[in-house]
C-alpha positions in Angstrom: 1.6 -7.5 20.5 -0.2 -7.9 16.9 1.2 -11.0 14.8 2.5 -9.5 11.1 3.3 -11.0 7.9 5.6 -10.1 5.6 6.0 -11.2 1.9 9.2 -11.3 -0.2 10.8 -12.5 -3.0 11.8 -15.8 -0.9 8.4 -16.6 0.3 5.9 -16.3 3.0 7.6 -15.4 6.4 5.7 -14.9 10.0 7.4 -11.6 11.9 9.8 -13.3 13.7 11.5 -14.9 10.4 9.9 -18.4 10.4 9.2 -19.1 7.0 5.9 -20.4 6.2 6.0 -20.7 2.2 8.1 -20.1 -0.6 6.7 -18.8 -3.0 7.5 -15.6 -4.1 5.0 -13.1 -2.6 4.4 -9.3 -4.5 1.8 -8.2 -2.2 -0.7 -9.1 0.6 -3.8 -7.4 2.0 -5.9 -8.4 5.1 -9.7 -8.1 5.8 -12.6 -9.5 6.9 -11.9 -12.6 4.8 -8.2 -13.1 5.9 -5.3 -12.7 4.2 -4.9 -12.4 0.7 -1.3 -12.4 -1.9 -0.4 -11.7 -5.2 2.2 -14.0 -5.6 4.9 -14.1 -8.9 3.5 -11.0 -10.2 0.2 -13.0 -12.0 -1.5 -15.5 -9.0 -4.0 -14.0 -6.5 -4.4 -16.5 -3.4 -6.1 -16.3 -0.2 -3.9 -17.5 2.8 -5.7 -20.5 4.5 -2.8 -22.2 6.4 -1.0 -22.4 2.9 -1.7 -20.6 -0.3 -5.1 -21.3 -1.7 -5.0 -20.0 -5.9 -8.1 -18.1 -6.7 -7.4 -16.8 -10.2 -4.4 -16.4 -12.3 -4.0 -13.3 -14.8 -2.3 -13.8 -18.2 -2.1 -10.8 -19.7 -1.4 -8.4 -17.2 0.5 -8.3 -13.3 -1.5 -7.8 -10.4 0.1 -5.1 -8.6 -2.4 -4.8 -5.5 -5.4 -6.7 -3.9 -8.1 -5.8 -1.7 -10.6 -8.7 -0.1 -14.2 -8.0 -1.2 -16.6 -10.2 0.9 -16.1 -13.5 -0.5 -13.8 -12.7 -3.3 -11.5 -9.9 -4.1 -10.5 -6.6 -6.1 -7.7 -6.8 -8.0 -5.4 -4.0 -9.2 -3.2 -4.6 -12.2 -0.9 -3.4 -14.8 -2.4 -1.0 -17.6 -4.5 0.3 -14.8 -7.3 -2.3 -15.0 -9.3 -3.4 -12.0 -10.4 -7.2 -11.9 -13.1 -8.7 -9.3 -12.3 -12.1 -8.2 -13.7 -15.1 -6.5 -13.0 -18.8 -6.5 -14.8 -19.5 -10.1 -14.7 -16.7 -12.0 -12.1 -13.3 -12.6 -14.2 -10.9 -14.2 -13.0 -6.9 -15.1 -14.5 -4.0 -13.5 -15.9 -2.7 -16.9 -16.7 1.1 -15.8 -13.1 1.5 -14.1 -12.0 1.5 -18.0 -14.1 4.0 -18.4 -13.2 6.6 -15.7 -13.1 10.0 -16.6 -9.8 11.6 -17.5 -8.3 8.4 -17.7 -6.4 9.0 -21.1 -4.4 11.5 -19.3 -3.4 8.3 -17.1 0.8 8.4 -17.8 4.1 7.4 -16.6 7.7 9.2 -16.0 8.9 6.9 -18.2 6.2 6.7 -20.7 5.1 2.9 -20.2 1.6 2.3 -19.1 0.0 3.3 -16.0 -0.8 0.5 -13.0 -3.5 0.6 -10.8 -1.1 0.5 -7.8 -3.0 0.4 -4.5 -6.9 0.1 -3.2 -8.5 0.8 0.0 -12.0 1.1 1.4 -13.4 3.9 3.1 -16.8 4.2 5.1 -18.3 5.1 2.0 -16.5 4.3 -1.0 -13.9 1.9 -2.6 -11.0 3.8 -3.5 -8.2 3.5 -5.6 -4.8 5.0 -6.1 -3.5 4.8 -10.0 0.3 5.9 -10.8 0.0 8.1 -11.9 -3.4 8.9 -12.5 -4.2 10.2 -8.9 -7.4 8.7 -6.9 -10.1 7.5 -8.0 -13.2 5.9 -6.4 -16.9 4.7 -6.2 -19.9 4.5 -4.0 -21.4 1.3 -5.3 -18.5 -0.6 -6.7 -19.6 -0.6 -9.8 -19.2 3.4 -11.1 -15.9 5.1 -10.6 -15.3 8.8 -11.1 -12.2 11.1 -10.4 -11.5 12.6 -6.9 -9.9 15.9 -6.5 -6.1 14.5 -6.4 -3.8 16.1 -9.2 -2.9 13.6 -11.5 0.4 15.4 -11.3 1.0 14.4 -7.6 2.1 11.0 -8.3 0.0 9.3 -6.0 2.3 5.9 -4.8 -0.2 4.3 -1.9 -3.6 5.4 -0.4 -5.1 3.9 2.3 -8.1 5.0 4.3 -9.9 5.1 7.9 -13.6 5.5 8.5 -14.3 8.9 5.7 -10.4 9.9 5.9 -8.3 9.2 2.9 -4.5 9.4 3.1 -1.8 9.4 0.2 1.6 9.1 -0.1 2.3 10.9 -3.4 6.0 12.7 -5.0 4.7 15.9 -3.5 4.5 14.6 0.2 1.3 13.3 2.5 -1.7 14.0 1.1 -5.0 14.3 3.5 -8.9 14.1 2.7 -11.2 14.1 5.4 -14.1 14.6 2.7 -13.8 11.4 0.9 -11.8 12.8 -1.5 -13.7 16.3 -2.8 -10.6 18.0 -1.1 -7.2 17.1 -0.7 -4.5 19.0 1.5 -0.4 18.4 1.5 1.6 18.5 4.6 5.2 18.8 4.3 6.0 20.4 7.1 8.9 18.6 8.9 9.9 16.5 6.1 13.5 16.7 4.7 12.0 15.7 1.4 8.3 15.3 0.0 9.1 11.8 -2.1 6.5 9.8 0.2 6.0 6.6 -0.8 4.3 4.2 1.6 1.9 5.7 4.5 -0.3 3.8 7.4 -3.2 4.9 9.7 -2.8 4.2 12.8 -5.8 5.9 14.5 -4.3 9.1 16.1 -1.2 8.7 14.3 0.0 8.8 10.5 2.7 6.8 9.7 4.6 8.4 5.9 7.9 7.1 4.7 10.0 9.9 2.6 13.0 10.3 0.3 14.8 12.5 -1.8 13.3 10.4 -4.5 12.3 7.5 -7.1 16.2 5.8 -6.5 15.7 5.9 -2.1 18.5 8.2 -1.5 18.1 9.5 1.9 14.9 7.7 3.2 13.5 8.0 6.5 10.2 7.4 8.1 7.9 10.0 9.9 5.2 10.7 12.4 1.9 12.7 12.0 -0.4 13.0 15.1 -2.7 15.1 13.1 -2.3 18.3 12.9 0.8 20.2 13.3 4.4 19.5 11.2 5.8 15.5 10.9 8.3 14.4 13.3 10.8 11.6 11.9 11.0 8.2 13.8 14.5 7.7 15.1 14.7 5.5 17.7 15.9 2.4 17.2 15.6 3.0 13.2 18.8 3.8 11.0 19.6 7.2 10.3 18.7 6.4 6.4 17.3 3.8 4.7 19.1 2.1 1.8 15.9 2.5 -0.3 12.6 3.6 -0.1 10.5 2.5 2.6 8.0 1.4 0.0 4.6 1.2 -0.7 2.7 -1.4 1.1 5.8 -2.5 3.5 4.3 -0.7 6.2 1.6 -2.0 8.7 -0.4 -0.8 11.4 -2.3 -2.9 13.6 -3.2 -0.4 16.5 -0.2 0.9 18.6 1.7 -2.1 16.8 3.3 -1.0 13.5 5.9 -3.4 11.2 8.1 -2.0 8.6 9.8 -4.1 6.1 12.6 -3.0 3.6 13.9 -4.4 0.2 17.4 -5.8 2.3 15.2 -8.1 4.0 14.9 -6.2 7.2 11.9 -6.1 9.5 11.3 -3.3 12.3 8.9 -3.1 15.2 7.3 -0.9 17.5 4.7 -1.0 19.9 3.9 2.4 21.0 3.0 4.2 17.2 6.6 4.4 15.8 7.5 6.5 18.6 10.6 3.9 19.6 11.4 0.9 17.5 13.5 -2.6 17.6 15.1 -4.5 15.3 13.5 -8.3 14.2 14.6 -10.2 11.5 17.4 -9.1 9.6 18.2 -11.5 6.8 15.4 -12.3 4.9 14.5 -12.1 0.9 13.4 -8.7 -0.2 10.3 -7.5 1.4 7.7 -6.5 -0.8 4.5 -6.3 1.4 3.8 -6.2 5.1 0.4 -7.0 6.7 -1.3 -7.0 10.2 -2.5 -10.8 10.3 
């Protein structure tokens, strides 16, 4: 069975609830470089049997982190996009400069955030709320994909040339990159997705009635065909939103994470699930390690 970790406003804690640091932990991505965090909001770090500080951000929260060779993309508030490495924190000039970016917003009319990233076969991509997706081929140029700006794009994530979204108007598919985009809703009892995870044959897609969590519940997609909702072993509803981020894959093996410090399991895709810790800090990020 895959080994997970899962950040929270407590700290650093393995799957099984040993805690292995406390500092507060907003995010954490995995790649080829290990583990990285966002930790209080400002530090990025790279997990190296204890937190290793790579760059701190003043002026603006990093909200998301993706590990880039030796260093790191880093999503923040404003929607800004910073590359990182052990000397020097540098921002991704041309991301500023993305078309239709002014039309970038908020519900509640503060600035945008660039809120999740994720790296296809062929492209870096990048999911702004709300601003839709955006991406680029060389790392350096970024340009629009076909995502509405309206659909309230929460996470994307990718697998080889397949893009996923979880967005306000349900589970949002590419298998072009990102030229074309195409909702399924089918099965859900409510299109307010806001976390998803590929895990090969099977899409994992939390949904709710909504921005507060009322009535959330977690769902299956093999495909093709409508969702089916994961029940066993999970509650009936969620007291939040499963949210963006607190939902891993690593193969069959999936973790979930929830804000009142709960952690689920399940080894065979989400079809059946158990219960692991159940009293920790509340989760903010969950990550095959």
């Amino acid at each position: 069975m895959a080994n997970f970790l899962v950040g929270t406003s407590g700290g650093l804690y393995r799957d099984d609830g040993s805690l292995l640091d406390e500092r507060p932990v907003t995010h954490l991505a995995a790649g080829p470089g290990g583990v990285w965090g966002v930790l209080e909001q400002h530090v990025v770090a790279r997990w190296q049997d204890g937190w290793k500080d790579v760059a701190s951000l003043s002026e603006h929260r990093a909200r998301c982190v993706l590990p880039d060779g030796e260093g790191a993309l880093v999503g923040t508030s404003e929607a800004r996009l910073f590359r990182v490495d052990e000397h020097t924190i540098v921002p991704v000039a041309s991301f500023d400069e993305v078309a239709g970016r002014d039309d970038w917003y908020t519900p509640w009319g503060g600035p945008p955030d660039t809120r999740s990233l994720a790296r296809s076969d062929t492209a870096l991509i990048a999911g702004v709320h709300v601003g839709g997706v955006v991406r680029s081929t060389d790392g350096q140029h970024w340009e629009p994909t076909a995502m509405d700006i309206d659909a309230d794009v929460h996470q994307v994530t990718a697998r080889g040339t397949r893009l996923l979204a979880a967005t306000a108007f349900g589970l949002a598919v590419s298998d072009d990159g990102g030229d074309t985009w195409a909702f399924h809703t089918d099965g859900l009892h409510a299109t307010y997705c806001r976390a998803v995870s590929d895990a090969g044959r099977i899409v994992l897609v939390s949904a709710s009635r909504g921005h507060t969590g009322t009535d959330a519940a977690l769902y299956r997609w093999p495909g093709s065909g409508p969702l089916v909702r994961c029940a066993d072993g999970l509650p009936m509803w969620f007291g939040d939103n499963v949210d963006s981020h607190c939902l891993a894959a690593a193969g069959h093996d999936i973790a979930l994470g929830t804000h009142d410090g709960r952690v689920f399991r399940s080894d065979d895709t989400g079809e059946t699930w158990h219960t692991g810790p159940s009293d920790l800090p509340a989760i903010a990020a969950v990550v095959a390690s």
